[in-house]
C-alpha positions, 0 to 999 in steps of 0.5 A: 906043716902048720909049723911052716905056716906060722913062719914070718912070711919073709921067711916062706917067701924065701923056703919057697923060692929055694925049694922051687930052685931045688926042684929046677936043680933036680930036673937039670940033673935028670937031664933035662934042657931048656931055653934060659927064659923057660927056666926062669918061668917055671921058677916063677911057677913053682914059687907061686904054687908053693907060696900058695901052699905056704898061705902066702897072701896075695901080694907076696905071691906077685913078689915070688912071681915076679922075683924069676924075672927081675933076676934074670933082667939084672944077671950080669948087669955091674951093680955096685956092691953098695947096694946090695949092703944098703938094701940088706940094711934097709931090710934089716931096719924094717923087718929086723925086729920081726925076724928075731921075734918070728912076728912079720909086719902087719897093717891094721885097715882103717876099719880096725882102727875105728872098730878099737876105739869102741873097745877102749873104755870111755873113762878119761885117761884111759891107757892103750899100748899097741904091741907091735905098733908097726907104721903107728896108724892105730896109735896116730888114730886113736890119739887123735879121737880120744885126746882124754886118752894115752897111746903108747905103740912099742914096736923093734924094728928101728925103721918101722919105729921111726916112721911111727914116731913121726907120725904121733909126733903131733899127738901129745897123748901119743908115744912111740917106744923103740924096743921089745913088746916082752919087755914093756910091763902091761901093768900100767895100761888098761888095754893091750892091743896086738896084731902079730901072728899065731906064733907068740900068743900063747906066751903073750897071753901067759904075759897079759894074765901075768902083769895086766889088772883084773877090770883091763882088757886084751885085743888081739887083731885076727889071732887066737889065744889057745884055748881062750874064747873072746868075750867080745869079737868085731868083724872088720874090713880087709882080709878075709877072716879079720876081726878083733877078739876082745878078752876081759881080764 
């Protein structure tokens, strides 16, 4: 089960509304009938319960809510097949990168933002990289109240990388990579930041004592590193148990 939960949340998203299918397909089976809309609902109904299971957050839970209902407005309606190609690519575009390294997209709140810049070392040229920059706030912010400072986000996702990147665009001590964190070396930088999920920590980490210098430091947004106990832990606003965990290499 907790093997279900460390999925991307794209991914349960989908399992629950194909399980609630599933459930629907056994019950016809059984004989049952109902008007259409009724169908429809308690699709709606047992993706909600079982997103819930899965520890889906809110807002993926509207989605599976919602899902039911917007299929059944559009069954039948002429749709070119083009859009259903441009939304698969969009998707692809934005999440891609997450999907083949089993890491979803994640926002970091203001709150994180402000609370990093305390973890960052006062010597000028220090140097960050955001593992999984996402839309690049951290970078964007942190490049901005620490101009003595160097930010590079790495992020997979070519969509995602894009928006960072205009978004830093400004920043001269901001750079954005398009590419895979488990190929960007941590040698040269001072702090690495991430905010992924339970799944890749214990490699990440098994990558941070691998290549960072004894002195740097390791931020992981929410996500524990097995086995490791943080040196410094700041609670910050958003969703319920967030906090950035501070390792000392």
């Amino acid at each position: 089960m907790s093997l279900l939960r460390r999925l991307p949340p794209i991914l349960r998203a989908l399992l629950a509304q194909a399980l609630a299918f599933a459930v629907l397909v056994a019950l016809a089976r059984l004989g049952l009938r109902f008007p259409p809309l009724v169908w429809v609902l308690l699709q709606a109904v047992l993706a909600v319960f079982l997103s819930r299971w899965l520890e889906l957050s809110p807002r993926w839970v509207f989605m599976q809510a919602a899902l039911p209902f917007l299929v059944r407005a559009l069954w039948g309606t002429p749709i070119p097949a083009w859009v259903y190609l441009v939304l698969f690519l969009g998707l692809v575009l934005i999440f891609g990168g997450g999907l083949l390294s089993r890491v979803p997209l994640y926002h970091a709140s203001e709150d994180a933002w402000e609370k990093l810049e305390t973890l960052v070392p006062d010597q000028p040229g220090s140097r960050l990289v955001d593992l999984g920059c996402g839309f690049g706030g951290p970078v964007a912010h942190l490049a901005k109240v620490r101009p003595d400072g160097v930010f590079v986000g790495v992020e997979a996702s070519p969509l995602t990388w894009l928006v960072a990147w205009l978004r830093c665009l400004p920043r001269a001590n901001a750079h954005i990579r398009l590419g895979s964190l488990w190929r960007t070396d941590l040698a040269a930088f001072d702090v690495a930041y991430a905010f992924l999920s339970p799944v890749p920590m214990p490699a990440l980490w098994a990558k941070v004592r691998r290549e960072m210098r004894p002195g740097t430091r390791f931020i992981s947004h929410s996500f524990e590193v097995p086995g490791e106990t943080p040196h410094r832990v700041l609670p910050v606003k958003g969703r319920e148990g967030a906090r950035l965990m501070m390792f000392e290499l």
